[in-house]
TORKE-794536 format. One line per field, with one value per residue: x, y, z of N, C-alpha, C, O in turn; residue number from 1. Coordinates in Angstrom, 2 decimals. Last residue first. Example, Ala and Ser with C-alpha at 12.3 -4.5 7.8 and 13.67 -1.06 7.14 Angstrom:
BEGIN
nu: c(12.85 13.19)
nv: c(-2.25 -5.69)
nw: c(7.08 7.80)
cau: c(13.67 12.30)
cav: c(-1.06 -4.50)
caw: c(7.14 7.80)
cu: c(12.90 13.20)
cv: c(0.03 -3.30)
cw: c(7.87 7.80)
ou: c(13.41 14.24)
ov: c(1.14 -3.32)
ow: c(8.04 8.46)
num: c(2 1)
//
This chain:
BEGIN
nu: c(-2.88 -1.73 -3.45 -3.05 -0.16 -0.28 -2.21 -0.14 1.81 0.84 -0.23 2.62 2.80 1.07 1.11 3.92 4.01 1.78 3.19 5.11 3.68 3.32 6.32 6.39 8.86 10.48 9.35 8.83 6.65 3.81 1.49 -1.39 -3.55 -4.83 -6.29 -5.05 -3.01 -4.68 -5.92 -3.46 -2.91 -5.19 -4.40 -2.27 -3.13 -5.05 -3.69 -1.72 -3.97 -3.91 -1.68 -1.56 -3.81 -2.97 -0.97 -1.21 -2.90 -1.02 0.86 -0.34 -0.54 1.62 3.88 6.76)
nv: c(-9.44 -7.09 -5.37 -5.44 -4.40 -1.57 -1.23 -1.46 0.09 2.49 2.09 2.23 4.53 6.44 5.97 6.48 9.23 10.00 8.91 11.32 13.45 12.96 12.07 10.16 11.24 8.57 6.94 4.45 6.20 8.08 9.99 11.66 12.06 13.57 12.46 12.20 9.92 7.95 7.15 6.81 3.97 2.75 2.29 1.17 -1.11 -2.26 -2.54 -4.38 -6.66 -6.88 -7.85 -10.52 -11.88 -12.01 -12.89 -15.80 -16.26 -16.24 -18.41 -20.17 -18.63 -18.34 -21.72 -23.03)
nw: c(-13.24 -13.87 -12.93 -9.93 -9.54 -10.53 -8.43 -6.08 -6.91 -6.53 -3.75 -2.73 -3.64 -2.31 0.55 1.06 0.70 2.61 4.98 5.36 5.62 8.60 9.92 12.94 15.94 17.96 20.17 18.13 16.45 15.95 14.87 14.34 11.15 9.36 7.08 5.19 6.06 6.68 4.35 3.00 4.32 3.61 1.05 0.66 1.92 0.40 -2.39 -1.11 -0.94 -3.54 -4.33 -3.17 -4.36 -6.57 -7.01 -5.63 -7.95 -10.70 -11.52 -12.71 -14.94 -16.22 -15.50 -14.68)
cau: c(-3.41 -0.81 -3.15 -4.31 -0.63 0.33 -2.12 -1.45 2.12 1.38 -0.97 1.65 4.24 1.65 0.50 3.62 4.58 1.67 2.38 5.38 4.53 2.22 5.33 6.71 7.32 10.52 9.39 9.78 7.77 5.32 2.48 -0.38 -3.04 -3.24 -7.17 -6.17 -2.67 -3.89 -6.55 -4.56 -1.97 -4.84 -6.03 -2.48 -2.10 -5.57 -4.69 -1.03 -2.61 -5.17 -2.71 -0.69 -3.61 -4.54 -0.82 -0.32 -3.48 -2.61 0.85 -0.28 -1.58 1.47 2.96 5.50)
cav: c(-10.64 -7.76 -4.72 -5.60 -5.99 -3.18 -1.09 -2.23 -1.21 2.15 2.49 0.98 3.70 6.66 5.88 5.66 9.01 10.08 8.15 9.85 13.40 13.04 12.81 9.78 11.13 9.35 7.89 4.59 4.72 7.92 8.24 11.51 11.34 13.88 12.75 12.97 11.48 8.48 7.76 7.85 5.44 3.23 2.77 2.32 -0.70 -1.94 -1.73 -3.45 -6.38 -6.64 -6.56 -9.56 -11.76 -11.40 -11.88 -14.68 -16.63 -15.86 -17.37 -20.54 -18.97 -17.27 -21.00 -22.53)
caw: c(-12.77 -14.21 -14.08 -10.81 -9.50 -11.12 -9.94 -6.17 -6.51 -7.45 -4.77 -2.23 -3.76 -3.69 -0.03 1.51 -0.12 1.12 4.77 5.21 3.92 7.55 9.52 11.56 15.25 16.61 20.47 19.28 16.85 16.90 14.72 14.06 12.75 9.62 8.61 5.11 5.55 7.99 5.21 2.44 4.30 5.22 1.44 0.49 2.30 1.45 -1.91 -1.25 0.42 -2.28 -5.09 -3.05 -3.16 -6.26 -7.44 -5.54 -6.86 -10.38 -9.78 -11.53 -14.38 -15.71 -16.25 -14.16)
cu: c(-4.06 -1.43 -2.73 -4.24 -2.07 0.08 -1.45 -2.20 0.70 1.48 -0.67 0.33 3.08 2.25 0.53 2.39 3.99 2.03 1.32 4.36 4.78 2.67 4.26 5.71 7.56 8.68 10.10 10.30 8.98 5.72 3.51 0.57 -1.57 -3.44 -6.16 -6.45 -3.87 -3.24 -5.68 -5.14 -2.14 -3.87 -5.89 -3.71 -2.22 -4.52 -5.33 -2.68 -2.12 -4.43 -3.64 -0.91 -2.28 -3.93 -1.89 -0.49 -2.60 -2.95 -0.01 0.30 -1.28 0.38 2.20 4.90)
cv: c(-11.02 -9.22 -6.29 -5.96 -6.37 -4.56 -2.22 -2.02 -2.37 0.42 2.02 1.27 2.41 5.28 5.55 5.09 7.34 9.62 8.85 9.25 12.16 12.55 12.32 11.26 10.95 9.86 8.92 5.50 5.11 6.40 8.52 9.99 11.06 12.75 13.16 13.37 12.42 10.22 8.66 8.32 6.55 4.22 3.89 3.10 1.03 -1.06 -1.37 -2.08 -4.94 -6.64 -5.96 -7.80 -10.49 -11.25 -10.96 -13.54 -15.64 -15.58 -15.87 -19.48 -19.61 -17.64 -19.80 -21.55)
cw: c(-13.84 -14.09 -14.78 -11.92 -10.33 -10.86 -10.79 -7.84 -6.64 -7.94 -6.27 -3.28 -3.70 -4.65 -1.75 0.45 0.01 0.11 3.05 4.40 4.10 5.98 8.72 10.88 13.91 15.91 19.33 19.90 17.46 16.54 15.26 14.66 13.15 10.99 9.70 6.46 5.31 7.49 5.94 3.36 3.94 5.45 2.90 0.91 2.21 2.01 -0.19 -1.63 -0.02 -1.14 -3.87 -3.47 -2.48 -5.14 -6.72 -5.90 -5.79 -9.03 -9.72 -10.27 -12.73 -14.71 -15.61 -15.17)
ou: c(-4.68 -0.85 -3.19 -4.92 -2.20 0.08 -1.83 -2.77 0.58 1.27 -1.44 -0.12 2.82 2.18 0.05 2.52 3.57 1.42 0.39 4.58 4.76 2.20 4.37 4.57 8.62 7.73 10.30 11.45 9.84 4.84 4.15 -0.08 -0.74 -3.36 -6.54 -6.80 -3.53 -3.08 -5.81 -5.17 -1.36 -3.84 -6.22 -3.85 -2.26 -4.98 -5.93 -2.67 -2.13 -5.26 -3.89 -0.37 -2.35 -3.40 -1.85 -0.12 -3.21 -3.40 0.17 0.30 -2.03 0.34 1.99 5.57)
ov: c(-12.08 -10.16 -6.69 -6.94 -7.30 -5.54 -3.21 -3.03 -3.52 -0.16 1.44 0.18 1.76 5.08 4.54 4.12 6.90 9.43 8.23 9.05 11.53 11.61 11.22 11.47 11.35 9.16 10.07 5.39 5.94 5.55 9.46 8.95 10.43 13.43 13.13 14.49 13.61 11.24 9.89 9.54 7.44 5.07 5.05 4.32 1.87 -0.14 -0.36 -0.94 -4.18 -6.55 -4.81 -6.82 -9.82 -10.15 -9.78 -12.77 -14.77 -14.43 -14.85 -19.50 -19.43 -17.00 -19.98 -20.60)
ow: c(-13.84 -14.62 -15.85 -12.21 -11.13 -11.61 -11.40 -8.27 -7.08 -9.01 -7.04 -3.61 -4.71 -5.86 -2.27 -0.29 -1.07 -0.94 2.54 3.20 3.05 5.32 8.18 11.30 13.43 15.58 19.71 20.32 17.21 16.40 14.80 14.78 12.49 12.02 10.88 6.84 5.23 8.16 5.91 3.56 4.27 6.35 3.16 1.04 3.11 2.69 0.18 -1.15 0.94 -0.24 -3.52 -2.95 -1.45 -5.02 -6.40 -5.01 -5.17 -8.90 -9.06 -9.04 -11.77 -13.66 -14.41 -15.58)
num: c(64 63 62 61 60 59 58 57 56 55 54 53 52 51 50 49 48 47 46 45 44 43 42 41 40 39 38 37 36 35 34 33 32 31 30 29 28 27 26 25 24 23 22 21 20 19 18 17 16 15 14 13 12 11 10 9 8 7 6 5 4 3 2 1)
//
């Protein structure tokens, strides 16, 4: 397989991980807060969250 054929993947996976981070930016700006399963998730979650899925979405750009 040639780089070209997982083009289509990549985009698609880039844009999954921007939106990702997008929403974890928000949720840490606007502190909301998040329970699962009656555990609250902090704020520092969704920074680091952010950061990682950010990172992630870079590279994919970067790499398409």
């Amino acid at each position: 397989m040639n780089a070209a054929s997982h083009r289509p993947f990549t985009t698609v996976a880039a844009a999954v991980f921007t939106i990702v981070a997008l929403l974890q930016a928000w949720r840490a700006f606007a502190g909301i807060p998040l329970d699962i399963g009656g555990t609250a998730i902090p704020v520092a979650a969704s920074w680091v969250a952010a950061i990682v899925a950010g990172a992630l979405a870079f590279w994919g750009w970067r790499t398409r």
